[in-house]
C-alpha positions as CSV (number, residue, x, y, z in Angstrom):
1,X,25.1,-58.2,-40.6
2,X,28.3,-58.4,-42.9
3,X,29.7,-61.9,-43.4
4,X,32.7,-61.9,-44.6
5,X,33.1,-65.7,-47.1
6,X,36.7,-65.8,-49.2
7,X,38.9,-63.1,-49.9
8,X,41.7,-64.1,-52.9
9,X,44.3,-61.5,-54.8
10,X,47.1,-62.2,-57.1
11,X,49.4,-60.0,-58.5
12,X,49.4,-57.6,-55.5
13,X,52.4,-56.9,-53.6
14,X,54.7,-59.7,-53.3
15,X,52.0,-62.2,-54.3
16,X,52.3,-63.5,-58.3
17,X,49.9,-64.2,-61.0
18,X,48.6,-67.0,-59.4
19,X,45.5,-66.6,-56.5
20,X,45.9,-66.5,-53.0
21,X,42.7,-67.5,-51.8
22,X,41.3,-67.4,-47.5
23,X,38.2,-68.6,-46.2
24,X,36.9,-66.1,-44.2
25,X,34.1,-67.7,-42.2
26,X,35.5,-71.7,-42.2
27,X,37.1,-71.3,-38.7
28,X,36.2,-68.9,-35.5
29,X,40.1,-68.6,-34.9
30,X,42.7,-68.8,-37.5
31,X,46.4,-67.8,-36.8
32,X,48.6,-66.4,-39.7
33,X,52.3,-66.8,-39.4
34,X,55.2,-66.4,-41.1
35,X,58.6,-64.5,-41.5
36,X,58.9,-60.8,-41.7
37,X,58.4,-59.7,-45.7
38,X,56.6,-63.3,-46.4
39,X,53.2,-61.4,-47.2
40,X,51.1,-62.6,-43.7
41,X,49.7,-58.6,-43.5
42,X,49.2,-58.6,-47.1
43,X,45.6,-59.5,-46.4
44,X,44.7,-56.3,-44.8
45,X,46.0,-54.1,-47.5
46,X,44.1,-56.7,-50.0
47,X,40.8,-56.6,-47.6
48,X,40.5,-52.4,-47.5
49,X,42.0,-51.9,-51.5
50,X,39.2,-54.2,-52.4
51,X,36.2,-52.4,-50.1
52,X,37.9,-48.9,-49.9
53,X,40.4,-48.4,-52.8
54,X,42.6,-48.0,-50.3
55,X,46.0,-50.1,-48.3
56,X,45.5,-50.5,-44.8
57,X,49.1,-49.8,-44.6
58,X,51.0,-46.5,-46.1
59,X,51.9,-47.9,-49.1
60,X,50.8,-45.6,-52.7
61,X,48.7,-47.2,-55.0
62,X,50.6,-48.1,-57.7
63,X,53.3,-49.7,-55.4
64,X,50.7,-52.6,-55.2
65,X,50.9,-54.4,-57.8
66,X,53.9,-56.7,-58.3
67,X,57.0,-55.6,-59.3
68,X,57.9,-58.5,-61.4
69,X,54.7,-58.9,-63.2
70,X,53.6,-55.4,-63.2
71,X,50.2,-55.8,-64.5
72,X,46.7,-57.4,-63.7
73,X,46.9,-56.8,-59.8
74,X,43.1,-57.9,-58.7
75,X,41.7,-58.6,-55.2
76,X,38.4,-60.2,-55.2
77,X,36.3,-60.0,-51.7
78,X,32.4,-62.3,-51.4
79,X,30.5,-61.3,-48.2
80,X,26.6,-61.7,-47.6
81,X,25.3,-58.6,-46.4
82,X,21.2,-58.0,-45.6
83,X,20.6,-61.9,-46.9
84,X,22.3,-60.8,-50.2
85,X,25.4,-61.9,-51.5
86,X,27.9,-59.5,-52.9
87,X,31.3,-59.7,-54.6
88,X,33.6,-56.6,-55.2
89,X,36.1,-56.9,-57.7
90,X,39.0,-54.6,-57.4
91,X,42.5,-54.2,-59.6
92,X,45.2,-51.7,-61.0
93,X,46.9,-52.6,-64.5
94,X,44.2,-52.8,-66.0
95,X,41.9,-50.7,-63.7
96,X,38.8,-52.9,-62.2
97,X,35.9,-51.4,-60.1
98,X,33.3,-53.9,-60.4
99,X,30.2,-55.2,-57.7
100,X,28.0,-58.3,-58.4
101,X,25.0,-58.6,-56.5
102,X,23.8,-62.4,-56.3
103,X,26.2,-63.1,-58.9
104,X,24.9,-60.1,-61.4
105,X,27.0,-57.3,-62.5
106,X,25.7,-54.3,-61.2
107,X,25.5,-51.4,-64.3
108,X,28.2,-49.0,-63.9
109,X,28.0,-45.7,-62.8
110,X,29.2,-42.2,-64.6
111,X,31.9,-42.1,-61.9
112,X,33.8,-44.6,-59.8
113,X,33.2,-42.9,-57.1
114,X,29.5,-43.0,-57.4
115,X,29.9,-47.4,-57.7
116,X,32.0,-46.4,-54.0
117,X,29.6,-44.2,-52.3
118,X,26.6,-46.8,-53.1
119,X,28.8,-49.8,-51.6
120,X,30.0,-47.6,-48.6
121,X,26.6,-46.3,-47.8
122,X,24.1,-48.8,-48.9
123,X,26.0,-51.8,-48.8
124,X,28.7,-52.3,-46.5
125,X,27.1,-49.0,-44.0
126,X,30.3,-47.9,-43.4
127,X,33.6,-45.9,-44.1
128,X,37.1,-46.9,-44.0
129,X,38.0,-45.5,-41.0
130,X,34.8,-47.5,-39.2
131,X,35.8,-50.5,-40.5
132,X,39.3,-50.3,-39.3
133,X,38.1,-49.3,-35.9
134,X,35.5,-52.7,-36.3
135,X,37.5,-55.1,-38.1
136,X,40.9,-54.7,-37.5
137,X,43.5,-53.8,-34.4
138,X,47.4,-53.4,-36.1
139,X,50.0,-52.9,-34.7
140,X,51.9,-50.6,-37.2
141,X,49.7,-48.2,-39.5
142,X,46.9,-48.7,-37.3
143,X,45.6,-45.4,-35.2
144,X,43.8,-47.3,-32.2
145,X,40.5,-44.8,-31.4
146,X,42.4,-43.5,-28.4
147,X,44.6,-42.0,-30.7
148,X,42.2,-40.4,-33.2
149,X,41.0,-36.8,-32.8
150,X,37.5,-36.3,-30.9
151,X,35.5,-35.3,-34.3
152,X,37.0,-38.9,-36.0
153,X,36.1,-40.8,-32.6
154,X,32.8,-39.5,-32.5
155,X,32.0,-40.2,-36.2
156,X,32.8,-43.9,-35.8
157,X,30.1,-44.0,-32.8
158,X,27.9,-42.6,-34.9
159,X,28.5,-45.0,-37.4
160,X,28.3,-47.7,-35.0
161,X,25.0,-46.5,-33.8
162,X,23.6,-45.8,-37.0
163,X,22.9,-42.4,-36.5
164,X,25.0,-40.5,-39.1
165,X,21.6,-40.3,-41.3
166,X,21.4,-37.2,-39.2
167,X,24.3,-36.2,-40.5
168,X,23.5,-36.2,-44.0
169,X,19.9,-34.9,-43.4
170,X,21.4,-32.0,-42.1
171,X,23.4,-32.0,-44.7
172,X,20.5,-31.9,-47.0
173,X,18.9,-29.3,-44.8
174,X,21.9,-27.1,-45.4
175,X,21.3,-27.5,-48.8
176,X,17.5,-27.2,-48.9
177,X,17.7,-24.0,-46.2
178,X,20.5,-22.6,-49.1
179,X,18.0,-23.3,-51.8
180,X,14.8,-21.8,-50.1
181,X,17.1,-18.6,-49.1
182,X,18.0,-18.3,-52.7
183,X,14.4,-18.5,-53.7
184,X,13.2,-16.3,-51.7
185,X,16.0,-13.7,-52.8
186,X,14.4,-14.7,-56.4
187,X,11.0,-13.8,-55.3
188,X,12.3,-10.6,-53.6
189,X,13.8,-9.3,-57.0
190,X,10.5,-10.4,-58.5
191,X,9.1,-8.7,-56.3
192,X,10.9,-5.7,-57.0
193,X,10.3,-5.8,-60.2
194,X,6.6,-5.8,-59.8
195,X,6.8,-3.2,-57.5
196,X,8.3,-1.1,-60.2
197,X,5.7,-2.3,-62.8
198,X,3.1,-0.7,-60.8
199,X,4.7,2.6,-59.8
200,X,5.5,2.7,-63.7
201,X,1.5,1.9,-64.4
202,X,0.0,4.2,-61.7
203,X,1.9,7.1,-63.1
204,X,0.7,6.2,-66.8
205,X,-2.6,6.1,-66.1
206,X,-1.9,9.5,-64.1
207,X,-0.1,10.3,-66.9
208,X,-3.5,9.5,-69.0
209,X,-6.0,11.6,-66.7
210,X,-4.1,14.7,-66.4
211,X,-2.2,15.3,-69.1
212,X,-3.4,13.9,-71.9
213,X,-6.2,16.2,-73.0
214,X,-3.7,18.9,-72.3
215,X,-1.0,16.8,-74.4
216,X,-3.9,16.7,-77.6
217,X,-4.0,21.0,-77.0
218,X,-0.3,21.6,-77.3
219,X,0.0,19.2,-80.3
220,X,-3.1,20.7,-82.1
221,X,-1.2,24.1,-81.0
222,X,1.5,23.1,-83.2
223,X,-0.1,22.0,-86.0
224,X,-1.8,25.3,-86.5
225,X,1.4,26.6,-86.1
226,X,3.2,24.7,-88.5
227,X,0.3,25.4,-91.4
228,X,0.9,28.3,-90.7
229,X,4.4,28.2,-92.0
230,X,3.2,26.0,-94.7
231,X,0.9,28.9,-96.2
232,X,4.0,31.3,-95.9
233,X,6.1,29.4,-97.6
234,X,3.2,28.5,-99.9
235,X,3.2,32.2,-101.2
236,X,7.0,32.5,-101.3
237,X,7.1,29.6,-103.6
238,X,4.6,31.7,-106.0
239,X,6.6,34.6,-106.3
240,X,9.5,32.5,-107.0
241,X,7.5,30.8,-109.7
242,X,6.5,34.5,-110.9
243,X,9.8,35.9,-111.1
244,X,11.6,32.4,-112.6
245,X,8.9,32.3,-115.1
246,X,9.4,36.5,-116.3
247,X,13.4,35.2,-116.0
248,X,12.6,32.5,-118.6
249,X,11.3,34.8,-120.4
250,X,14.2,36.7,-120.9
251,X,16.2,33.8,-121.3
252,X,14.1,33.1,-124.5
253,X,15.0,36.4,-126.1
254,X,18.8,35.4,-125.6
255,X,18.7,32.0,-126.6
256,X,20.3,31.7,-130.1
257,X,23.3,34.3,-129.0
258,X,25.6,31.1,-128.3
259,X,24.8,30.0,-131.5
260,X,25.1,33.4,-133.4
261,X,28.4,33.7,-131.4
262,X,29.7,30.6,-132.7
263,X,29.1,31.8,-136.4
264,X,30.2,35.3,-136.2
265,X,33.7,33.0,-134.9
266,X,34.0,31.2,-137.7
267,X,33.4,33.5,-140.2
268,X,35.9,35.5,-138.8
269,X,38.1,32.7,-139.1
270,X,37.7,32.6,-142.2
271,X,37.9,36.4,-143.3
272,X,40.8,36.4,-141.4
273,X,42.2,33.9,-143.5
274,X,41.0,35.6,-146.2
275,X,43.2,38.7,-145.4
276,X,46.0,36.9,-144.7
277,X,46.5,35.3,-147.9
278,X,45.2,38.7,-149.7
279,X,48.4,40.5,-148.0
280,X,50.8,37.4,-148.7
281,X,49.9,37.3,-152.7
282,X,50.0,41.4,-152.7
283,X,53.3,41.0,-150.9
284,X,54.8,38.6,-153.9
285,X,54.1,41.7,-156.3
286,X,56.3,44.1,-154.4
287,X,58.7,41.4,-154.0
288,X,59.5,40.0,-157.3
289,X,60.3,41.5,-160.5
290,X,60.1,38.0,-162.3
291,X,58.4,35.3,-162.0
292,X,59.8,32.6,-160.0
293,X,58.0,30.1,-162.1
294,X,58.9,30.9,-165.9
295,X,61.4,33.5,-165.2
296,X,59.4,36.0,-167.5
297,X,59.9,39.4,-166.1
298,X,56.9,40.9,-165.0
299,X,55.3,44.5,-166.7
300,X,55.2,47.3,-164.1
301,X,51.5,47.9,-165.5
302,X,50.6,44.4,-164.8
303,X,52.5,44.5,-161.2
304,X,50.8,47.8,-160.1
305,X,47.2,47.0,-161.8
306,X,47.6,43.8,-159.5
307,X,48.8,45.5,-156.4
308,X,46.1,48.2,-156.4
309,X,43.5,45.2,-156.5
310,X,44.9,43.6,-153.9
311,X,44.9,47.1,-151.7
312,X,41.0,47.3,-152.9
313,X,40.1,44.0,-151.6
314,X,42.1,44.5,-148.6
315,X,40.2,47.5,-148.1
316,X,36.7,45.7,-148.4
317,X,38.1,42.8,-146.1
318,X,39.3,44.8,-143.2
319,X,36.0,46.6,-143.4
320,X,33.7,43.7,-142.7
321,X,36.3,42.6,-140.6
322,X,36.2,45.6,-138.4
323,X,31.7,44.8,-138.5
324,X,32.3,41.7,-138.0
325,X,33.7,42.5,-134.6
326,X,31.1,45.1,-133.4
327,X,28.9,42.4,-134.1
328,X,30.5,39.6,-132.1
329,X,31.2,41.9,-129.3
330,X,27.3,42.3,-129.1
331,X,26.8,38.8,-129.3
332,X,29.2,38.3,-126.2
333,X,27.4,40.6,-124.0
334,X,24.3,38.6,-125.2
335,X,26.0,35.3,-124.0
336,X,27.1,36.8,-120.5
337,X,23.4,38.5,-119.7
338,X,22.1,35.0,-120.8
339,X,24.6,33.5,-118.5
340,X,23.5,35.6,-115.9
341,X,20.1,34.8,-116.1
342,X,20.8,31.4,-116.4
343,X,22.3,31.7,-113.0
344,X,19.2,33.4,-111.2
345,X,17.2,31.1,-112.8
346,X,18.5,28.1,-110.8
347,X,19.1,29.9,-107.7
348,X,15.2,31.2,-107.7
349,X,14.6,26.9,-108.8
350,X,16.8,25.6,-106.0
351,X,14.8,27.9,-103.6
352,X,11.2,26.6,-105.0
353,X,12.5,23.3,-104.1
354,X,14.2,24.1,-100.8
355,X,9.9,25.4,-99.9
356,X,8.5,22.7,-101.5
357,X,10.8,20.2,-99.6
358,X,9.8,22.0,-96.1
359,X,6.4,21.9,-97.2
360,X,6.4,18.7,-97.6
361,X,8.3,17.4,-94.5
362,X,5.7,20.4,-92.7
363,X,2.9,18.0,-93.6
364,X,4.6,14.7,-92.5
365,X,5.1,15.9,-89.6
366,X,1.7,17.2,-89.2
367,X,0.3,13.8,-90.0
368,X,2.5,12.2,-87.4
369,X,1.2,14.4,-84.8
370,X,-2.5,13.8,-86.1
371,X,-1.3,10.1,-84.9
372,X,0.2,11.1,-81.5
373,X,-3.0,12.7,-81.0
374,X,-5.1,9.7,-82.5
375,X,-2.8,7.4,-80.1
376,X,-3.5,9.5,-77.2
377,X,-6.8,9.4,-77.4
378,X,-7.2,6.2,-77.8
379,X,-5.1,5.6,-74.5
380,X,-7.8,8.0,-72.9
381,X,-10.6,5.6,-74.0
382,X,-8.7,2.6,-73.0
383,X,-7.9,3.5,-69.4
384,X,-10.7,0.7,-67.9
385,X,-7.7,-1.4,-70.1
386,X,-4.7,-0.1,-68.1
387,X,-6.6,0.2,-64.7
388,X,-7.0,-4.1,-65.4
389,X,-3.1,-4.0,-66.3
390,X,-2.7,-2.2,-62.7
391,X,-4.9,-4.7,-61.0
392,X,-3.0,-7.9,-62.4
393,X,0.1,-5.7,-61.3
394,X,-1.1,-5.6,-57.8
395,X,-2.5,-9.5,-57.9
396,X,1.3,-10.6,-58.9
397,X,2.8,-8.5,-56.0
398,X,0.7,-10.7,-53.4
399,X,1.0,-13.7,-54.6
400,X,4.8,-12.8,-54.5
401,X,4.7,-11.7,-51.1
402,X,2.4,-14.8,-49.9
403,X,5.1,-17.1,-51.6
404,X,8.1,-15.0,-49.6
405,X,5.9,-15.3,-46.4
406,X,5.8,-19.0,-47.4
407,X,9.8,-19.0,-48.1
408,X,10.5,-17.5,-44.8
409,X,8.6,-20.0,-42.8
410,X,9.7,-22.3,-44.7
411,X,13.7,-21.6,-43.7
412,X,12.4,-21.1,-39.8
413,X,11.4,-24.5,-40.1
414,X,14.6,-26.0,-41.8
415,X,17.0,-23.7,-39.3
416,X,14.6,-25.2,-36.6
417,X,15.3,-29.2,-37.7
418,X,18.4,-28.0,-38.5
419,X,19.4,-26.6,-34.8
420,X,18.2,-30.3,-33.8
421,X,20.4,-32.6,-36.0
422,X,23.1,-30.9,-34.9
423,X,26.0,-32.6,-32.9
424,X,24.5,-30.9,-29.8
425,X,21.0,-31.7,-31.0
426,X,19.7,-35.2,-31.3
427,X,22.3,-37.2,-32.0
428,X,24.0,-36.2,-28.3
429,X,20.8,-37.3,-26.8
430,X,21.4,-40.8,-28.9
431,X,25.1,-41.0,-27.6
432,X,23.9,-40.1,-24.2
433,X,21.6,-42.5,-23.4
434,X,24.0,-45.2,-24.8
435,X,27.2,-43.7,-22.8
436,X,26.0,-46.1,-19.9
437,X,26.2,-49.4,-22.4
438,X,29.7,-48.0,-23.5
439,X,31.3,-47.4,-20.8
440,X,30.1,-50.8,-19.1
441,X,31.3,-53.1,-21.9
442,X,34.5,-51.0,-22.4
443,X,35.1,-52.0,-18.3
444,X,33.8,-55.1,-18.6
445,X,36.3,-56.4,-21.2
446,X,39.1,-54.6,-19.4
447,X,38.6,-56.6,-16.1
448,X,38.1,-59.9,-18.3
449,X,41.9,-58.8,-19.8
450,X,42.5,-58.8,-15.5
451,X,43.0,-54.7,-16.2
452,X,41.2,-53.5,-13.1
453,X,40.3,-50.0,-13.9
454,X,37.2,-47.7,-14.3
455,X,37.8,-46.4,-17.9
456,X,34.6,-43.9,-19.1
457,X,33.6,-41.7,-21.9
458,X,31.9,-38.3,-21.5
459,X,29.6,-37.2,-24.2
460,X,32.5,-35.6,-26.7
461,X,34.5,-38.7,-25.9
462,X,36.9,-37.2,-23.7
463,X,38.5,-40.6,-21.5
464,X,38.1,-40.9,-17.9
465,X,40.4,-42.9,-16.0
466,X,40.0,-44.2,-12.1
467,X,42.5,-46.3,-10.9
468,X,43.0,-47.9,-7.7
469,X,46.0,-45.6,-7.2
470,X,45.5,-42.5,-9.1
471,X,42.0,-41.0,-9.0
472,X,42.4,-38.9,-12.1
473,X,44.6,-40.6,-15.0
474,X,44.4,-40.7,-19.0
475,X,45.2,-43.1,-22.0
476,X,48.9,-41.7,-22.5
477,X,50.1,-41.8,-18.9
478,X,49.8,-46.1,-19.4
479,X,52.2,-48.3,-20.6
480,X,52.2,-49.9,-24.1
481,X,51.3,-52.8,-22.6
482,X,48.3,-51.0,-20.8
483,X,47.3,-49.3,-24.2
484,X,47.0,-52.6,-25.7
485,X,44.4,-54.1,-23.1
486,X,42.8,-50.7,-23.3
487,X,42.7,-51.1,-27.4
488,X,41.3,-54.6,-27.4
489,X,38.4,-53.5,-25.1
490,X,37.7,-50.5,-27.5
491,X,37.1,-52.9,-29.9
492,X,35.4,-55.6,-28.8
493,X,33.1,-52.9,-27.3
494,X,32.4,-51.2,-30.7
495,X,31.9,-55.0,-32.2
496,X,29.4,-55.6,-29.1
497,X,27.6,-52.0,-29.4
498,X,27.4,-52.6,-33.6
499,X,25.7,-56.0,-32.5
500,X,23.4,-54.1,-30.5
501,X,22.1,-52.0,-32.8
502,X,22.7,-54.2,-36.3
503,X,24.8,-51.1,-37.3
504,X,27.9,-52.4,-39.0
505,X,27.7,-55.9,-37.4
506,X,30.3,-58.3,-39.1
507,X,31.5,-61.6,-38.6
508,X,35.1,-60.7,-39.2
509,X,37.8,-59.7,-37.1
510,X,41.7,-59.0,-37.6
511,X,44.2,-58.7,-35.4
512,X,47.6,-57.9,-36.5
513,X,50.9,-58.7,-34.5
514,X,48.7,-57.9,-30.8
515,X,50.6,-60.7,-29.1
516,X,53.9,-59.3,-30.7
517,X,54.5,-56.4,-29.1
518,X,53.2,-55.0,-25.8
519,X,50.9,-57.8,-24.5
520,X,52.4,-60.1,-22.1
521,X,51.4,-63.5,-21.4
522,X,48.6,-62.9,-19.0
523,X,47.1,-60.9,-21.8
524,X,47.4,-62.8,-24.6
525,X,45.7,-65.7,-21.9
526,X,43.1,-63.6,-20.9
527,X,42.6,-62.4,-24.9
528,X,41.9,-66.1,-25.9
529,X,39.5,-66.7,-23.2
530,X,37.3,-64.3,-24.1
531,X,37.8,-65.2,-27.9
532,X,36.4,-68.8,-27.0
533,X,33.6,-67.6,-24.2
534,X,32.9,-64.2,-25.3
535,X,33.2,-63.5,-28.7
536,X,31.5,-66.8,-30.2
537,X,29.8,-65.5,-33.2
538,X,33.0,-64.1,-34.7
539,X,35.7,-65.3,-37.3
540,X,39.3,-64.2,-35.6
541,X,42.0,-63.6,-37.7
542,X,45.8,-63.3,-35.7
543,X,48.6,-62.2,-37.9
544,X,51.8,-62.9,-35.9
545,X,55.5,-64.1,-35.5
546,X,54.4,-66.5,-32.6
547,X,54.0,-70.2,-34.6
548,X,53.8,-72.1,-31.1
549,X,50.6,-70.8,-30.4
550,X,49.3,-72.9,-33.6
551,X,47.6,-75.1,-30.7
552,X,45.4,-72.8,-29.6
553,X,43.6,-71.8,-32.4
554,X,41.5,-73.8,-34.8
555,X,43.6,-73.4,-38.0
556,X,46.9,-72.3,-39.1
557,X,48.2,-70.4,-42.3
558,X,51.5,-69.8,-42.7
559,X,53.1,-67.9,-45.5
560,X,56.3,-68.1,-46.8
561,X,58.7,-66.5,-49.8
562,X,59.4,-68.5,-52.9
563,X,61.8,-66.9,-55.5
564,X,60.3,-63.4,-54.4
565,X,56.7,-64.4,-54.3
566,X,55.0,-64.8,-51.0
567,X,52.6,-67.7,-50.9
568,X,50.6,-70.1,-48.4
569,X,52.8,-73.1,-47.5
């Protein structure tokens, strides 16, 4: 059971920075009064922000805290719940999320809304909507269960029976049958996989029976083949190293022509130069009578003595000059036939290396096929080796298969739990056998508020209504007034049936502005006798406009507005 003790906020709303503080569990009836806008609802939206970070009215979050102030809104709620006693401290401007348990700060969680699942589900055992449905009847922002859709009525019942751990088993179940299917498609590509690593290892060792001895054939084949191309190109290099070696040779007996050429040039040069200056100075004798130098004239004896030398040595010159050319023009065709066999000479060299590089690569790649061979062979002698390989293949692929068989019984048996914690399953065999208890209380309350009708649920919490007039008749054909007897009884009937089963039993109830509207005096009579003989174990809050009926409860708040802040008078 929830006991509800104090409840205090400042800050929040129209309240200021100092605390409003109510004792929740001092009184069995307590009516709250006050003008409209004087802050006598503000403890609803103060008791669900606190629990439920959420205004029982539709107000947005950060509209709650004071305007003036605008900072350090806090509500603070203590309630004892399973012999524990709990506080939950709650506030916006700075933001506050914090639970004490027996007056310890519990650690905080990664995420607030971790801190809120634990006090919704292990603490307080309910939701927001529950506890509106088992705490509180308004008049304004409140949907009465009648009005809620048929999925929202029927998870408060099973909140109130305590049977929405179903509902998260399944959950789970829907998670763990998710999990197992994806397993098993892991195992199945495994599997697979294995499947394929066997095919692949049969047809090796296959591979290793039949072919391989015929595999070593062909490659011993080719290696025969290949020295065989190796000994031809063996001899080919030979006569290539006959003939480059008759060309060197050759090349010897022409070896000093570039030099002899090179001689022959210059001395021709020279001899040329020679002549030249021999035809300049013979050239001065025919020219000049005198001599330039001393102006002496110069004897025709001595003039033509000189020029017939001159022709002599002219003579002689162009002579060995005229040699000297038959000789270089030998020594040229020296140069070019020892150019030429210069030329053949590398050709016939390039080609000895060109055979000798084929050679070469001939043997490497004879030795790599003496490995092939070597490796295939040794294959052949380790088949027992690859047969093992096969067999541990084959082990794998039934184990695999023995795990999917597992896998798929597995999911059979989760759809099978699954099918029974369904809505249809279990849980409607739960609601079914309490229907009876339901439906009797929900009647039984509405002829103590002198309504005298036979109001019933079926099992998706579709009303049935019997009246003494109308045989068939629903929620909306009543009057407001109707509704509201019809309301009451919903909830002291969820209160009673939460009793029942220690559910979300709680010592607190709130009423908001019930006698204010559509209940007429009978009702409101018949309401407060069933508070004081029926519902004895509960602390009833009223909120309404109706001070006179101070005297029938046993205490009073009233709130009132003080320069803009609401406060208890």
């Amino acid at each position: 059971m929830i006991e509800f003790k104090k409840i205090r906020w400042k800050n929040f709303l129209s309240t200021g920075n100092q605390f409003t503080e109510v004792n929740l569990e001092k009184n069995s009836t307590t009516l709250i009064v006050g003008k409209n806008g004087s802050g006598k609802s503000t403890i609803l939206d103060a008791l669900t922000f606190g629990l439920f970070n959420k205004p029982f009215r539709k107000i947005n979050k950060p509209q709650l805290v004071n305007s003036s102030n605008e900072k350090e809104c806090l509500v603070e709620i203590e309630f004892t719940a399973n012999k524990i006693d709990w506080m939950v401290r709650r506030g916006i401007k700075p933001n506050v999320f914090e639970i004490f348990r027996n007056g310890s700060k519990l650690e905080q969680s990664a995420e607030i809304r971790d801190d809120q699942k634990f006090l919704e589900t292990k603490v307080l055992k309910l939701n927001y909507k529950s506890f509106t449905q088992i705490v509180i009847l308004g008049s304004s922002t409140f949907v009465p269960f009648m009005q809620l859709p048929l999925s929202s009525r029927r998870e408060i019942i099973e909140d109130l029976l305590d049977i929405r751990i179903f509902s998260t088993m399944n959950s789970i179940l829907k998670e763990k049958i998710k999990s197992t299917s994806e397993e098993t498609k892991q195992l199945t590509y495994k599997k697979n996989i294995v499947e394929e690593k066997i095919s692949m290892q049969e047809n090796f060792i296959n591979d290793l029976n039949e072919k391989g001895k015929s595999e070593i054939t062909r490659k011993e084949n080719k290696i025969v083949e290949i020295k065989g191309k190796i000994k031809d190109s063996e001899l080919e290099c030979k006569d290539l190293i006959s003939k480059c070696e008759k060309l060197d040779e050759e090349i010897k007996q022409y070896a000093n022509a570039s030099k002899t050429s090179k001689k022959l040039y210059d001395f021709r040069g020279k001899m040329q130069n020679k002549l030249d200056r021999l035809e300049k100075d013979r050239q001065f004798f025919l020219d000049h009578e005198t001599c330039p130098t001393c102006s002496q004239e110069i004897e025709t004896a001595v003039k033509n003595m000189k020029i017939s030398q001159y022709d002599n040595n002219l003579d002689s010159v162009r002579t060995g000059l005229d040699e000297l050319e038959v000789q270089l023009k030998k020594t040229q065709e020296e140069e070019s036939k020892l150019l030429e066999l210069s030329k053949n000479s590398s050709e016939i060299n390039k080609q000895i290396r060109d055979k000798t590089n084929k050679v070469r690569y001939d043997l490497q790649v004879i030795e790599d096929i003496k490995n092939e061979i070597f490796e295939i062979e040794e294959n052949l002698d380790n088949r027992v080796e690859e047969t093992a390989k096969l067999e541990h293949f084959s082990n794998d692929f039934n184990s695999i298969l023995s795990k999917i068989d597992a896998k798929k019984s597995d999911t059979q048996h989760y759809n099978f739990i699954y099918s029974l914690l369904k809505d249809n399953g279990v849980k409607s065999k739960i609601i079914k056998n309490y229907l009876p208890v339901i439906n009797q209380q929900i009647n039984k309350f509405l002829h103590l508020l002198d309504f005298y009708i036979n109001f019933t649920f079926d099992e998706e919490f579709h009303e049935s209504v019997k009246t003494p007039i109308h045989e068939r008749f629903s929620y909306d054909s009543f009057s407001e007034g109707e509704k509201q007897r019809i309301d009451l009884a919903l909830v002291f009937t969820w209160r009673e049936i939460a009793k029942m089963k220690n559910s979300v039993n709680t010592n607190l109830l709130i009423l908001d502005e019930v006698f204010d509207s559509s209940l007429d005096t009978n009702g409101t009579d018949d309401f407060l006798k069933i508070v004081r003989f029926v519902i004895k174990d509960a602390n009833i809050f009223l909120i309404s406009h109706k001070s006179e009926m101070h005297d029938k409860f046993e205490s009073f708040i009233q709130f009132e507005k003080v320069k803009g802040f609401s406060r208890i008078s």
